[in-house]
C-alpha positions as CSV (number, residue, x, y, z in Angstrom):
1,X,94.7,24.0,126.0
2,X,98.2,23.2,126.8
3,X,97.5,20.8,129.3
4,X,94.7,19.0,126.6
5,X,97.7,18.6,124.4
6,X,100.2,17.4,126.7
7,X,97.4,14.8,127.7
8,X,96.8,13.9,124.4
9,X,100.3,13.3,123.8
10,X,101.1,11.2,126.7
11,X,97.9,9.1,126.4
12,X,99.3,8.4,122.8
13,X,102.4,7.8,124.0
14,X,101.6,5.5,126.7
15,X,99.8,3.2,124.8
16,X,101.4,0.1,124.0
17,X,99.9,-0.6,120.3
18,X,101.3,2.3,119.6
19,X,105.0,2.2,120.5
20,X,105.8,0.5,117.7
21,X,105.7,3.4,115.1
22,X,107.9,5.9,117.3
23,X,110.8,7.7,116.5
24,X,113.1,9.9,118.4
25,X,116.5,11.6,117.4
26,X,118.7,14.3,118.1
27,X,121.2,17.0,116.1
28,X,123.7,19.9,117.3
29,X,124.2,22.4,114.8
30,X,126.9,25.0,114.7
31,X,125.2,28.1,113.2
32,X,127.0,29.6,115.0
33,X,125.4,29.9,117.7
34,X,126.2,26.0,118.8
35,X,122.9,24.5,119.6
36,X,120.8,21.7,119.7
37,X,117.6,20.0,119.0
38,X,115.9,16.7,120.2
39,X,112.5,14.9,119.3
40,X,110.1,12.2,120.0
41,X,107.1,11.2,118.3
42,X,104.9,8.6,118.2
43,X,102.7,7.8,114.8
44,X,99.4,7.4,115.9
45,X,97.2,6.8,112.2
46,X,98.8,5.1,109.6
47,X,96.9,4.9,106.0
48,X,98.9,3.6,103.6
49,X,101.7,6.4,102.5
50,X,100.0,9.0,105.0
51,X,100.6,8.6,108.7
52,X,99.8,11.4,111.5
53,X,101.9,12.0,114.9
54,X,102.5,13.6,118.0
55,X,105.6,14.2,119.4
56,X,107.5,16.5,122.3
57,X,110.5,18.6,120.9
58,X,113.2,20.2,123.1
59,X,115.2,23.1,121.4
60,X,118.5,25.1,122.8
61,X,118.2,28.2,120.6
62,X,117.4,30.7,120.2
63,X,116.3,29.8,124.1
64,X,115.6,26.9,125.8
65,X,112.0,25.0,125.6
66,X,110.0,22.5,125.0
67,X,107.6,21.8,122.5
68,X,104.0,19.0,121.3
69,X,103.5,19.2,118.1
70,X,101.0,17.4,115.5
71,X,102.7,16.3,112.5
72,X,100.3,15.0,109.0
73,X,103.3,13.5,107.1
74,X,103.0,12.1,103.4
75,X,105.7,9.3,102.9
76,X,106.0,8.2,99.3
77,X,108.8,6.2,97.7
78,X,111.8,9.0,95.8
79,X,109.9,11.2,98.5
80,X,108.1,13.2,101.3
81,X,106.6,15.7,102.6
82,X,105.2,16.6,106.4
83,X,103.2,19.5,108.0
84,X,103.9,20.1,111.3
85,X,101.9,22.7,114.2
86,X,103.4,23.3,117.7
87,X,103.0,25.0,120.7
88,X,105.5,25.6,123.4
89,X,105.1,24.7,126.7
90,X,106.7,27.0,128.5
91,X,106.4,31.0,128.0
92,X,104.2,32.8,125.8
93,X,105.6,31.8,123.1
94,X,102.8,31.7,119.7
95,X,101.9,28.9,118.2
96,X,104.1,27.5,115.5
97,X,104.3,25.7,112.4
98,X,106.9,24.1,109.6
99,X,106.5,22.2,105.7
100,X,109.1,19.6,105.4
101,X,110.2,18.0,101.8
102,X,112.7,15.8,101.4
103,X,114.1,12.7,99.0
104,X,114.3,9.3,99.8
105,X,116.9,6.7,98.5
């Protein structure tokens, strides 16, 4: 299953259409601990204010991996909201989900 969604991802990834809605960005945050977080995502279906991605994550804390996820993200224009599941690639760790709202200005 791993290996389905890391395929997925690349494939969407690699495709040259869509490269254009991508995004990527990194953060350090000083809990403490220090640590740090990194992303990439491509948008791969776009429907007016709704769009759906994939993307790779790499996180420091609490230990080190690396992440796909799916993200359904609504993107209006005072605001947003995004659902996002994952599933680390390395260990066993369980899958994993987050709900993001935010403002826009």
């Amino acid at each position: 299953m791993r290996l389905a969604i890391l395929g997925l991802t690349l494939t969407a990834l690699a495709c040259g259409s869509a490269l254009a809605g991508g995004r990527a960005a990194c953060r350090v945050v000083y809990g403490p601990p220090l640590w740090a977080v990194c992303y990439a995502e491509e948008v791969v279906w776009s429907q007016g204010p709704l769009e759906v991605a994939l993307g790779a994550e790499w996180r420091s804390w609490p230990e080190p991996q690396v992440g796909l996820y799916s993200l359904v993200g609504l993107y209006l224009e005072g605001w947003w909201a995004s659902l996002e599941v994952a599933r680390p690639l390395l260990g066993p760790s369980p899958w994993g989900w987050a709900i993001g709202v935010g403002t826009r200005w």
